[in-house]
Residue frames as a rotation matrix with the C-alpha (Angstrom) as fourth column:
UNK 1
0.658 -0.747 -0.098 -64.58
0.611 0.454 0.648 -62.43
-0.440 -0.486 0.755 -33.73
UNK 2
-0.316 -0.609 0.727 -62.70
0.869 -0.494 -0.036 -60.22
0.381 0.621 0.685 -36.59
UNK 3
0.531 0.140 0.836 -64.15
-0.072 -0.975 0.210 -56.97
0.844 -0.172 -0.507 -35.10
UNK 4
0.966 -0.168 -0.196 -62.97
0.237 0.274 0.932 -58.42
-0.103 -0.947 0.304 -31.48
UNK 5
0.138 -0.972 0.191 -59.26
0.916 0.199 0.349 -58.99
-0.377 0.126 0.917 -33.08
UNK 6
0.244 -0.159 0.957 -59.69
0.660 -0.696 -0.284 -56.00
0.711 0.700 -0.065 -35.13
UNK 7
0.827 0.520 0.212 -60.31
-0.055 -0.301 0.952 -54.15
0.559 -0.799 -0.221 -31.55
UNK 8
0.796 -0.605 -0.012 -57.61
0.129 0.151 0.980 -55.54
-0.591 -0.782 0.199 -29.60
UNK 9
0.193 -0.640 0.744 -55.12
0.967 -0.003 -0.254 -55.18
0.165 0.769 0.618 -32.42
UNK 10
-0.013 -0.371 0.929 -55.40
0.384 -0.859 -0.338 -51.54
0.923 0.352 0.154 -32.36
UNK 11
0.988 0.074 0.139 -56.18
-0.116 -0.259 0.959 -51.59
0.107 -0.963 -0.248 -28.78
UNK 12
0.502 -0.847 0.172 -51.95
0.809 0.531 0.252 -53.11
-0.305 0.012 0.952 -28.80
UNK 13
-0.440 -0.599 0.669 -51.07
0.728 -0.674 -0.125 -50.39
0.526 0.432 0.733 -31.23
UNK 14
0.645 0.267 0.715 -52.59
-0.046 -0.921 0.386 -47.63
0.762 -0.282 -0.582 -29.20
UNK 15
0.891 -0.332 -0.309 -50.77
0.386 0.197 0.901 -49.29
-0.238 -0.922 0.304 -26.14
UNK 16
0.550 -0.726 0.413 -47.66
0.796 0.605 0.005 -49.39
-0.254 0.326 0.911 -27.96
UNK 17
0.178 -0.245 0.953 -47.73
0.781 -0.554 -0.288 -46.24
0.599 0.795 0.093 -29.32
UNK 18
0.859 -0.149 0.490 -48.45
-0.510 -0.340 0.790 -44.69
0.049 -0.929 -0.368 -25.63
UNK 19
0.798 -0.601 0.046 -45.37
0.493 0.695 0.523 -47.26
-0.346 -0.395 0.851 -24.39
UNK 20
0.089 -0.740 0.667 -43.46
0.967 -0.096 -0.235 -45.61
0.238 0.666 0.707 -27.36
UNK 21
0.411 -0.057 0.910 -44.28
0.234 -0.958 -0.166 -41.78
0.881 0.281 -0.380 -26.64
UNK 22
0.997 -0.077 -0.023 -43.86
0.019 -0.049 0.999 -42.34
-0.078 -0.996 -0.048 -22.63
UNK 23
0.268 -0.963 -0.014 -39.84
0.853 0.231 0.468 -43.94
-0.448 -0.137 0.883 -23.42
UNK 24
0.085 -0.519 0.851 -39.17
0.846 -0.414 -0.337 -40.98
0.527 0.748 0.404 -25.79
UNK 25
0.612 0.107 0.784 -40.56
-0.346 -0.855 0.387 -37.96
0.711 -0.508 -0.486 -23.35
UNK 26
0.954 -0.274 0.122 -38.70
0.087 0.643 0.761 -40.29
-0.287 -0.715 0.637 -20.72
UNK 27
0.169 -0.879 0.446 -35.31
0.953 0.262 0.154 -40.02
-0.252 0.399 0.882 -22.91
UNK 28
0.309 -0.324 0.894 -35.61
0.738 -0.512 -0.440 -36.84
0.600 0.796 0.081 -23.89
UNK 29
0.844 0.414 0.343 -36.24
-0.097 -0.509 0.855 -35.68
0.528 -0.755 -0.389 -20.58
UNK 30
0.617 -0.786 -0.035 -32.97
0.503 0.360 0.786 -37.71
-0.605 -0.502 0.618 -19.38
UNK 31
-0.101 -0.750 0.654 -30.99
0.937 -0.292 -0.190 -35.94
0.333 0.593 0.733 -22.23
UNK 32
0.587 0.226 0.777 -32.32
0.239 -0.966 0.100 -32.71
0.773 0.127 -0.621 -20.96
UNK 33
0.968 -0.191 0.164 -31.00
-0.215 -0.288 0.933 -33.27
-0.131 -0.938 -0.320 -17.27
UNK 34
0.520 -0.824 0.223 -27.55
0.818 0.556 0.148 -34.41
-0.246 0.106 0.964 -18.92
UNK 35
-0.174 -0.606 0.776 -26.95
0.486 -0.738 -0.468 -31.01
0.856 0.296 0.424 -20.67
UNK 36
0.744 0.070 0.664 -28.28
-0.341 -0.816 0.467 -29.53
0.575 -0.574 -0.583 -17.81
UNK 37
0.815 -0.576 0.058 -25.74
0.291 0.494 0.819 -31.68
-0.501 -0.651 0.571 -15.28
UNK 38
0.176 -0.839 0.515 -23.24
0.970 0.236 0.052 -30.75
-0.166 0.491 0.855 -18.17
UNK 39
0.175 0.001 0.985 -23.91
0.246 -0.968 -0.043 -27.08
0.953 0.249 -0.170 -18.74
UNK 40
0.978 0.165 0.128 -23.65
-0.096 -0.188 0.977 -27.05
0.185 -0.968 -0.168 -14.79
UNK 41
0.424 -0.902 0.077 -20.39
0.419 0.271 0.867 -28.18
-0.803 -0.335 0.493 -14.25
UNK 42
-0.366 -0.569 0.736 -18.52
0.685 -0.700 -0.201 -26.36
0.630 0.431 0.646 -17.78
UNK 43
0.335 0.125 0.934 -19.91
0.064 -0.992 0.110 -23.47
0.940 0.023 -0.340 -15.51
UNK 44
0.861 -0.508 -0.010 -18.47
0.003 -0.015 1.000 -24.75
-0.508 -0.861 -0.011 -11.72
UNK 45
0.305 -0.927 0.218 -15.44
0.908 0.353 0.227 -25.36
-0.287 0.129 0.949 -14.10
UNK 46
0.166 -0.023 0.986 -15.31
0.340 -0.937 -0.079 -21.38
0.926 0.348 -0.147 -15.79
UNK 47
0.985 0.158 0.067 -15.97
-0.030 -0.230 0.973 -20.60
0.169 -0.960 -0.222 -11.94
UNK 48
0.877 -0.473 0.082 -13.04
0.060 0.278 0.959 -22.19
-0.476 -0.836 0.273 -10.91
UNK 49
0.256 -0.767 0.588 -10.94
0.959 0.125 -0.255 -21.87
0.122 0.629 0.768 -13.67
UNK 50
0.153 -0.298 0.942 -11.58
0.351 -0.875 -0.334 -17.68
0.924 0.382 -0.030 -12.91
UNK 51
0.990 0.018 0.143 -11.65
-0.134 -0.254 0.958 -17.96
0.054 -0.967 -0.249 -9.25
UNK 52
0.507 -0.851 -0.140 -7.88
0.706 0.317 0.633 -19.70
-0.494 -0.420 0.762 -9.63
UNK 53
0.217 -0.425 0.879 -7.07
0.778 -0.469 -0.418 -17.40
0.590 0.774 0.229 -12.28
UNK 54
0.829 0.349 0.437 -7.92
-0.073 -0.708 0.703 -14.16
0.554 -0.614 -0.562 -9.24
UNK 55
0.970 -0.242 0.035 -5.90
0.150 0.703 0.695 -16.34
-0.192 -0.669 0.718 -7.21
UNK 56
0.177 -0.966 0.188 -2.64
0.972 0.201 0.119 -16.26
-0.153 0.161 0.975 -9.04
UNK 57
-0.012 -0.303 0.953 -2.92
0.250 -0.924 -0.291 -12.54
0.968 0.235 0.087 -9.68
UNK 58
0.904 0.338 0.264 -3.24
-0.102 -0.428 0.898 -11.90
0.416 -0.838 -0.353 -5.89
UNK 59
0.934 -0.318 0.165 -0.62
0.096 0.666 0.740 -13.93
-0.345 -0.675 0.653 -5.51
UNK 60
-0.098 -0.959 0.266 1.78
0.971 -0.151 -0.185 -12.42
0.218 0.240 0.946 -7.68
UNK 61
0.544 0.200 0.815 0.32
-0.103 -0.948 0.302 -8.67
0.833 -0.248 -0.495 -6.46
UNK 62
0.987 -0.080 0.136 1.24
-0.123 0.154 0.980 -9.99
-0.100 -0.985 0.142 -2.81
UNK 63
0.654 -0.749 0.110 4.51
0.715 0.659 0.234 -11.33
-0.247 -0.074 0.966 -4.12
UNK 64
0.050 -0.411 0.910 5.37
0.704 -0.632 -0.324 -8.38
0.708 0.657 0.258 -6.20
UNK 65
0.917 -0.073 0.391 4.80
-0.335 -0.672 0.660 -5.85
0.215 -0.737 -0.641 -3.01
UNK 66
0.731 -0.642 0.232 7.06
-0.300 0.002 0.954 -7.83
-0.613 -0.767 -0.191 -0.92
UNK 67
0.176 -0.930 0.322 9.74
0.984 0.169 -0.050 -7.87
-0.008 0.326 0.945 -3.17
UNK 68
0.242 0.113 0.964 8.97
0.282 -0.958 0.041 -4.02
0.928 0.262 -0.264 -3.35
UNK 69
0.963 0.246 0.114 8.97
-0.046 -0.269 0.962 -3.93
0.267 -0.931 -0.248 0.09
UNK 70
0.590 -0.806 0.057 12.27
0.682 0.535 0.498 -5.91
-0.432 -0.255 0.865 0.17
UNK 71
-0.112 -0.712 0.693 14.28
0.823 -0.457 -0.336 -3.77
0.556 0.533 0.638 -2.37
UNK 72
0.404 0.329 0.853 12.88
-0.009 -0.931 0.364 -0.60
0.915 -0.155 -0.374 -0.62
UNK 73
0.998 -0.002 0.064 14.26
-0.059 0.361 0.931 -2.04
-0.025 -0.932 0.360 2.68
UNK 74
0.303 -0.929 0.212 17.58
0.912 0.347 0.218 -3.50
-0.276 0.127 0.953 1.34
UNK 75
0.539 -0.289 0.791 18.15
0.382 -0.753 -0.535 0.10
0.751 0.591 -0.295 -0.90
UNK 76
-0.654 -0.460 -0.600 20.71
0.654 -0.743 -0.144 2.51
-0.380 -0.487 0.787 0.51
UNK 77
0.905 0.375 -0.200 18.51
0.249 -0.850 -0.464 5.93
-0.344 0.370 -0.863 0.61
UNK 78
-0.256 -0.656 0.710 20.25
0.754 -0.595 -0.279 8.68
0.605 0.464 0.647 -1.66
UNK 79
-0.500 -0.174 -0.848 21.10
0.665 -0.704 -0.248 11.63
-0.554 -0.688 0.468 0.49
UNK 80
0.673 0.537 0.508 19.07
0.739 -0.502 -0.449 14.36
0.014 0.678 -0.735 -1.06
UNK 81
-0.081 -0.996 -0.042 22.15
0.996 -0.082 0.028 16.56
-0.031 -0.040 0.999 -0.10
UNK 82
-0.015 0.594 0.805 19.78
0.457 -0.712 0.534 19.39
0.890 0.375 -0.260 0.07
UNK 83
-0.946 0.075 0.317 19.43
-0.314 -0.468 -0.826 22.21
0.086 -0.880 0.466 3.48
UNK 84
-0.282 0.883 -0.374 16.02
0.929 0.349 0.123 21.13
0.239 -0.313 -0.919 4.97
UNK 85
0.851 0.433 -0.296 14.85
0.478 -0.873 0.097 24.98
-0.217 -0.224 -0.950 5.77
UNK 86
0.505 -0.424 0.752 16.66
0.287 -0.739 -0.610 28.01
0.814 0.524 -0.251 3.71
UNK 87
0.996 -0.031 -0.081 18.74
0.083 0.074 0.994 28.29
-0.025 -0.997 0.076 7.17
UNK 88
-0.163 -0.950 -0.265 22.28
-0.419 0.310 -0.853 28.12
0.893 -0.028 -0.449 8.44
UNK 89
-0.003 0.148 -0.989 23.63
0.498 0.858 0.127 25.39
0.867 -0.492 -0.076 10.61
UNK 90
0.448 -0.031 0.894 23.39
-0.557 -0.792 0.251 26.89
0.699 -0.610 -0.372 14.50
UNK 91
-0.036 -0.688 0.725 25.01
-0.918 0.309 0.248 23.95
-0.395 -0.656 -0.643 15.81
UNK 92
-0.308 -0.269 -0.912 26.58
-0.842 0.523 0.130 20.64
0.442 0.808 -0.388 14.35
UNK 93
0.824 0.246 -0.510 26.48
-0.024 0.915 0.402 16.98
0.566 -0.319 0.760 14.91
UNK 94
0.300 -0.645 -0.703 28.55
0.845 0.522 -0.119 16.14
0.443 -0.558 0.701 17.92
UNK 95
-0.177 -0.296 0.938 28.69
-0.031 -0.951 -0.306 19.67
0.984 -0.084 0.159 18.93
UNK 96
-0.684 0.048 0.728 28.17
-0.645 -0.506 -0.573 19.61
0.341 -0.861 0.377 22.75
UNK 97
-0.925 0.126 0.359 27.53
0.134 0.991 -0.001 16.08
-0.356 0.048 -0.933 22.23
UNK 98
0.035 0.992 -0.120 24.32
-0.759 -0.051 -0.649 16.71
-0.650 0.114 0.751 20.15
UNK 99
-0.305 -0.118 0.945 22.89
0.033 0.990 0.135 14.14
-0.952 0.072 -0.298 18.44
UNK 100
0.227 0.379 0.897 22.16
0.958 0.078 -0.275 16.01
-0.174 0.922 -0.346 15.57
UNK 101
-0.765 -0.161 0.623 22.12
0.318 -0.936 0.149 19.65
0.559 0.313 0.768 13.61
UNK 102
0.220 0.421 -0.880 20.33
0.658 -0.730 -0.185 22.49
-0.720 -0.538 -0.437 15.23
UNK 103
-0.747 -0.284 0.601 19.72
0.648 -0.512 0.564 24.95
0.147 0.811 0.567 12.17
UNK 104
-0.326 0.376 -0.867 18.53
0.101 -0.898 -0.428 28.97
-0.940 -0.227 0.255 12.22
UNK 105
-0.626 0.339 0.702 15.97
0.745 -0.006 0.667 29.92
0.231 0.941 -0.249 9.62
UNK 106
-0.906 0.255 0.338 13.75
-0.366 -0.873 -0.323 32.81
0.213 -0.416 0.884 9.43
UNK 107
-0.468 0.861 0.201 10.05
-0.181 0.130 -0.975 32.57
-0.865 -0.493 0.095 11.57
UNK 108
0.528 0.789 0.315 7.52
-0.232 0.490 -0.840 30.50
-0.817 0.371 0.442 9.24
UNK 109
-0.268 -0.455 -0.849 10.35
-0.955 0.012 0.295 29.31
-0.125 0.890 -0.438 6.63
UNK 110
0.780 0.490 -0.389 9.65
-0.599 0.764 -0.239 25.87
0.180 0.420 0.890 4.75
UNK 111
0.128 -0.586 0.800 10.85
-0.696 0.521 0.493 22.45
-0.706 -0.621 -0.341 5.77
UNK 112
0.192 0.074 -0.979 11.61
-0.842 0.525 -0.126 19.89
0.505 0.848 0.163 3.28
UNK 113
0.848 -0.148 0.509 12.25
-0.234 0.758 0.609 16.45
-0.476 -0.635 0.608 3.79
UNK 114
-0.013 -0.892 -0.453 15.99
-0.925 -0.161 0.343 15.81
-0.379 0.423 -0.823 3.55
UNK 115
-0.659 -0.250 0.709 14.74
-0.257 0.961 0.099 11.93
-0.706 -0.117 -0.698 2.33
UNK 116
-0.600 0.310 -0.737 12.73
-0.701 0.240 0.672 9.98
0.385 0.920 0.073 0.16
UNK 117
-0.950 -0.076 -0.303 10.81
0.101 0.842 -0.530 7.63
0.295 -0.535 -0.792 2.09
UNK 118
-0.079 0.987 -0.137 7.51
0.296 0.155 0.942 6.95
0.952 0.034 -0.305 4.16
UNK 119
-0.178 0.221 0.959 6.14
-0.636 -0.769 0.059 9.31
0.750 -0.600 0.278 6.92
UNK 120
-0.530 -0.298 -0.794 6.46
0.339 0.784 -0.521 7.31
0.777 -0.545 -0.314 10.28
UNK 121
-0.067 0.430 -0.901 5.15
0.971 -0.181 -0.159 9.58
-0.231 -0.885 -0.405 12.89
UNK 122
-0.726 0.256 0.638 4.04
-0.255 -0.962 0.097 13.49
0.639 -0.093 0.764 12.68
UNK 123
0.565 0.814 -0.135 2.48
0.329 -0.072 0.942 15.27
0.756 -0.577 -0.308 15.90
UNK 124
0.565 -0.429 0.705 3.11
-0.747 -0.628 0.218 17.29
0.349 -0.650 -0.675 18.80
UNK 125
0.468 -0.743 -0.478 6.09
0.108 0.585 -0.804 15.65
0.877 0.325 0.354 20.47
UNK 126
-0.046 -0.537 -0.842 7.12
0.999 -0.034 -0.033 16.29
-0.011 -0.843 0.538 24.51
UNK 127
0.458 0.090 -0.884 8.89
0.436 -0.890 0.135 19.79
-0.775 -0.447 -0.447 24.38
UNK 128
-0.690 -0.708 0.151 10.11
0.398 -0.196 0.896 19.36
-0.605 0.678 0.417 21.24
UNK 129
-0.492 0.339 -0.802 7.22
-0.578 -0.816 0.010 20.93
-0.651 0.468 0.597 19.52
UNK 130
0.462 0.844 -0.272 5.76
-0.724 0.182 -0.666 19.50
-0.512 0.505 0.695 16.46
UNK 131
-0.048 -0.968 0.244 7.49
-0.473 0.238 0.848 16.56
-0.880 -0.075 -0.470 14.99
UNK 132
0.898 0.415 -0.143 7.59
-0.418 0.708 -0.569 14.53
-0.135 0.571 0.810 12.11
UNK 133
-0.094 -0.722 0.686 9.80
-0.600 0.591 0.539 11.42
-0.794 -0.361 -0.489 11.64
UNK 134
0.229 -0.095 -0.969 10.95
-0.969 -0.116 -0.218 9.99
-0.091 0.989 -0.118 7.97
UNK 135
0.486 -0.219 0.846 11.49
0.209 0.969 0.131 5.98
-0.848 0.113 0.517 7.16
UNK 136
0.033 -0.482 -0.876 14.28
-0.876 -0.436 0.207 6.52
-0.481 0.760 -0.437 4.38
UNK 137
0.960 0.009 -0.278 14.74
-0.102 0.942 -0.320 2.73
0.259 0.335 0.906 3.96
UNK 138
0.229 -0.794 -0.563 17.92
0.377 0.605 -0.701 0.75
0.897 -0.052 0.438 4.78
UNK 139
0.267 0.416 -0.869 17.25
0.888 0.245 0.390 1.57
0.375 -0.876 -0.304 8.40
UNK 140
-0.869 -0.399 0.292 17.69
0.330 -0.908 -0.259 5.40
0.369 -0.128 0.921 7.86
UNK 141
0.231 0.962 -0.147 15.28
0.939 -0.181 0.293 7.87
0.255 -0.206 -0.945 9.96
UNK 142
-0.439 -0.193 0.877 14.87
0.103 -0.981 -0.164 11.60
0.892 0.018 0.451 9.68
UNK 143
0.237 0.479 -0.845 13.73
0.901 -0.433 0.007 13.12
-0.363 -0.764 -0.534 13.22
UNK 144
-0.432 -0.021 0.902 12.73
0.517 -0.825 0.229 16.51
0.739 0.565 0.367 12.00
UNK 145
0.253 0.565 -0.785 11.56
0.959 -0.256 0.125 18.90
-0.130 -0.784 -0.607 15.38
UNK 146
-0.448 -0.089 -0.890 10.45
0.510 -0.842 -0.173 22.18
-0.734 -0.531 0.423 16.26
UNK 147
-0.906 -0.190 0.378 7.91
0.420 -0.299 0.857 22.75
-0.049 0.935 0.351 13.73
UNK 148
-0.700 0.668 -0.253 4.83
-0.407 -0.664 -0.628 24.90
-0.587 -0.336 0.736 13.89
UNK 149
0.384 0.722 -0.576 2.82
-0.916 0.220 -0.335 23.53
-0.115 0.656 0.746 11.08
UNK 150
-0.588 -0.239 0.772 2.86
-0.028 0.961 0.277 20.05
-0.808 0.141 -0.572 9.54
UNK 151
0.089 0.584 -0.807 2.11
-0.991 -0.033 -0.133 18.83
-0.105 0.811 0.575 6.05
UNK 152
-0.290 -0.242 -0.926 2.56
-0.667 0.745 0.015 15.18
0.686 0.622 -0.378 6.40
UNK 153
0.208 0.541 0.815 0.80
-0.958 -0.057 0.282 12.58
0.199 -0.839 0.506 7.57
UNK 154
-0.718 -0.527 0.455 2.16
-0.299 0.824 0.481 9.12
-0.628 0.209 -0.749 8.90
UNK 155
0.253 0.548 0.797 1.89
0.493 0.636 -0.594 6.66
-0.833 0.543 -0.109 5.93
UNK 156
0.945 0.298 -0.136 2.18
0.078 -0.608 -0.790 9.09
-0.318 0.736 -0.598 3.63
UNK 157
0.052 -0.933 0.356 5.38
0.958 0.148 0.247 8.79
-0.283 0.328 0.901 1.33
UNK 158
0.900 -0.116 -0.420 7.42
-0.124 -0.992 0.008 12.04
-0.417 0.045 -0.908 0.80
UNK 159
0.736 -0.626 0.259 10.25
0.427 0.132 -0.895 12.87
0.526 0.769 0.364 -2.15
UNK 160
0.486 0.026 -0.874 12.81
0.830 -0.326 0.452 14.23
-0.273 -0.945 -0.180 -0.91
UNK 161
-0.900 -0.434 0.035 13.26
0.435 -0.890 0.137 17.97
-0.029 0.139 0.990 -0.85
UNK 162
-0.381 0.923 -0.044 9.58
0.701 0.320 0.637 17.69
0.603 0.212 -0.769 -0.14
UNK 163
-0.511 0.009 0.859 7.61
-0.524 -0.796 -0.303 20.32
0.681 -0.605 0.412 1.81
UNK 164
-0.513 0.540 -0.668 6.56
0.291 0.841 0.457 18.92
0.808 0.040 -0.588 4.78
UNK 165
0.787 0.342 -0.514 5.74
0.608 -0.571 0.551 21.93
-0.106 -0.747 -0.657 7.51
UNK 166
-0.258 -0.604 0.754 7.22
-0.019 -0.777 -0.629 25.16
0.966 -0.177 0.189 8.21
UNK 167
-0.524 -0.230 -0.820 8.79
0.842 0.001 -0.539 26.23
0.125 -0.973 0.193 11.53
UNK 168
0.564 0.720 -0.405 6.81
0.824 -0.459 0.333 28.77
0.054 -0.521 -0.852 14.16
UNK 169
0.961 0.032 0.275 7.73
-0.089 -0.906 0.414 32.19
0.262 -0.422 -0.868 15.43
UNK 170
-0.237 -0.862 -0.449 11.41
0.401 0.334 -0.853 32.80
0.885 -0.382 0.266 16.99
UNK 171
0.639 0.454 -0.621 11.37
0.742 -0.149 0.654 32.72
0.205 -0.879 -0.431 20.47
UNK 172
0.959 0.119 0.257 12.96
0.145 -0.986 -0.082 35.51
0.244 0.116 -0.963 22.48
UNK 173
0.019 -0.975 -0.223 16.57
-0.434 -0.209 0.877 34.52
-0.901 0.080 -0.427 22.48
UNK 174
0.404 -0.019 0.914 16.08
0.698 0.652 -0.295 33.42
-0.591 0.758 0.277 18.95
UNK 175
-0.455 -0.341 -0.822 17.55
-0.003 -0.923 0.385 36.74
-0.890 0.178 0.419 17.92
UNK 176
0.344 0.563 -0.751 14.51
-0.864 -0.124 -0.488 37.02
-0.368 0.817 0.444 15.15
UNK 177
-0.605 -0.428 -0.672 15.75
-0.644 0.759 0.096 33.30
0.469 0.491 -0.735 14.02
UNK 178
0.602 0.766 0.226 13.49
-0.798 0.564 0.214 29.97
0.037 -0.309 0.950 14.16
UNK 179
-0.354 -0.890 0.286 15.06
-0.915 0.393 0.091 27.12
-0.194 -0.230 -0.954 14.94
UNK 180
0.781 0.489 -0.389 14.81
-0.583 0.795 -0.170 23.35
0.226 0.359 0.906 13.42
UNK 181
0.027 -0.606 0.795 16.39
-0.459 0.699 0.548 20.23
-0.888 -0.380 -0.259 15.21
UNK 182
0.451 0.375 -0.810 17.55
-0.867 0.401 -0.297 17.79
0.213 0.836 0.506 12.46
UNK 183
0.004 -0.487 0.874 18.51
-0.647 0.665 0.373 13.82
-0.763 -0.566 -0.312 13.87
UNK 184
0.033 -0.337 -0.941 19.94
-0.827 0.519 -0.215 11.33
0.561 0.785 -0.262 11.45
UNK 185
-0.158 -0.201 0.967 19.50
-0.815 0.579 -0.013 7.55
-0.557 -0.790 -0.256 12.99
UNK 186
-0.319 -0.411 -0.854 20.48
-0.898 0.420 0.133 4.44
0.304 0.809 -0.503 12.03
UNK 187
0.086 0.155 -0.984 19.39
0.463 0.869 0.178 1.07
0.882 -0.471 0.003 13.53
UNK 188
0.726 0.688 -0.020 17.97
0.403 -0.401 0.823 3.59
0.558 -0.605 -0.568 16.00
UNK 189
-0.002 -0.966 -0.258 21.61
0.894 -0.118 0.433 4.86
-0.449 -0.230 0.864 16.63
UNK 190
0.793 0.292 -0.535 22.43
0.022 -0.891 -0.454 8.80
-0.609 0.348 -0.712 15.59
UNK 191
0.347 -0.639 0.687 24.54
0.875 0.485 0.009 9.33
-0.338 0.597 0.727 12.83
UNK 192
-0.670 -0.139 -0.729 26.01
0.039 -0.988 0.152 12.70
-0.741 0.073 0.667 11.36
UNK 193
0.387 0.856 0.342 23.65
0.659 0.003 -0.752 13.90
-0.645 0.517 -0.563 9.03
UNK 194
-0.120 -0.619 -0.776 26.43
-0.178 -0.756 0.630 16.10
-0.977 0.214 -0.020 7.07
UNK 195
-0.826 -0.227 0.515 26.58
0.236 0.692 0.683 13.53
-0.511 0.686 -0.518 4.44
UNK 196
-0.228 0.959 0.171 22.88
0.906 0.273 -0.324 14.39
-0.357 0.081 -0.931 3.75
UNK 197
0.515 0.271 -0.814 22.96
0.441 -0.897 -0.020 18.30
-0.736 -0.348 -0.581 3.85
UNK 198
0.549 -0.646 0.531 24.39
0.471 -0.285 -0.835 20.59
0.690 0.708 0.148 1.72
UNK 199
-0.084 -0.562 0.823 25.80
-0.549 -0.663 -0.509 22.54
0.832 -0.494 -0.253 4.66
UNK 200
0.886 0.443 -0.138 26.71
-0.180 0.601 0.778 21.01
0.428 -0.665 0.612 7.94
């Protein structure tokens, strides 16, 4: 009978001790999936803490253009007060109702832009030849024509007194002299363009 009890006794404590090793691998196993559940989420939080962080810099990048945009819009351009091509005027604003300057320069001299601003349109043009067309800001636009080359392409921002093409050959009543149209327009309206020039 004492071997029997002896038997089941340690048969109890073997049970017990299994019972005891099962709850612990069982607990530790739950503590593992806690840090993991916890090490998971401090990382969806980091995530999201740098995804909003992206966020607010975009959002002040986006904000910060269009206030750039805005001031660049609202700005009066400064006249550069400069001759667009080394030239003399060949006919004024309002001259025979033109809508702009008509200026002699010699055959392949350099154009400048008479503006600061962003390049709107450049490319052959009707019969006016080669054109390019300036966005000064505060609804100013250069209309530069009659140019044999081009150096600017739309998009492209130009300083002004920039080179941006030189004029072609003179034709044969050009008496050896190239001509360059220059149109000043406001809210799509011509304007003199004296103010702008040094000569005019």
């Amino acid at each position: 009978m004492e071997r029997l009890e002896r038997e089941a006794r340690a048969r109890e404590a073997r049970e017990r001790a299994e019972a005891e090793r099962r709850e612990r691998e069982a607990e530790a196993k739950q503590r593992e999936a806690a840090a993991r559940r916890r090490e998971a989420e401090t990382r969806a939080r980091e995530n999201e803490a740098r995804q909003a962080a992206r966020d607010e810099d975009d959002a002040r990048e986006s904000a910060e253009a269009a206030r750039e945009r805005l001031r660049e819009a609202a700005a009066p351009p400064r006249p550069s007060r400069g001759a667009p091509v080394a030239g003399s005027v060949q006919r004024a604003f309002g001259q025979g109702g033109a809508n702009g300057q008509t200026w002699a320069a010699p055959p392949g001299a350099r154009v400048v832009s008479p503006c600061g601003g962003r390049v709107v349109f450049s490319g052959p043009f009707r019969s006016y030849g080669r054109m390019l067309i300036v966005d000064c800001g505060g609804g100013y636009h250069f209309v530069l024509a009659g140019l044999d080359r081009l150096d600017a392409e739309p998009g492209q921002r130009v300083l002004a007194g920039e080179a941006v093409g030189t004029l072609g050959n003179a034709g044969v009543s050009g008496g050896g002299r190239a001509t360059l149209y220059l149109e000043l327009r406001r809210g799509g309206q011509p304007v003199d363009p004296a103010g702008w020039t040094s000569r005019g």
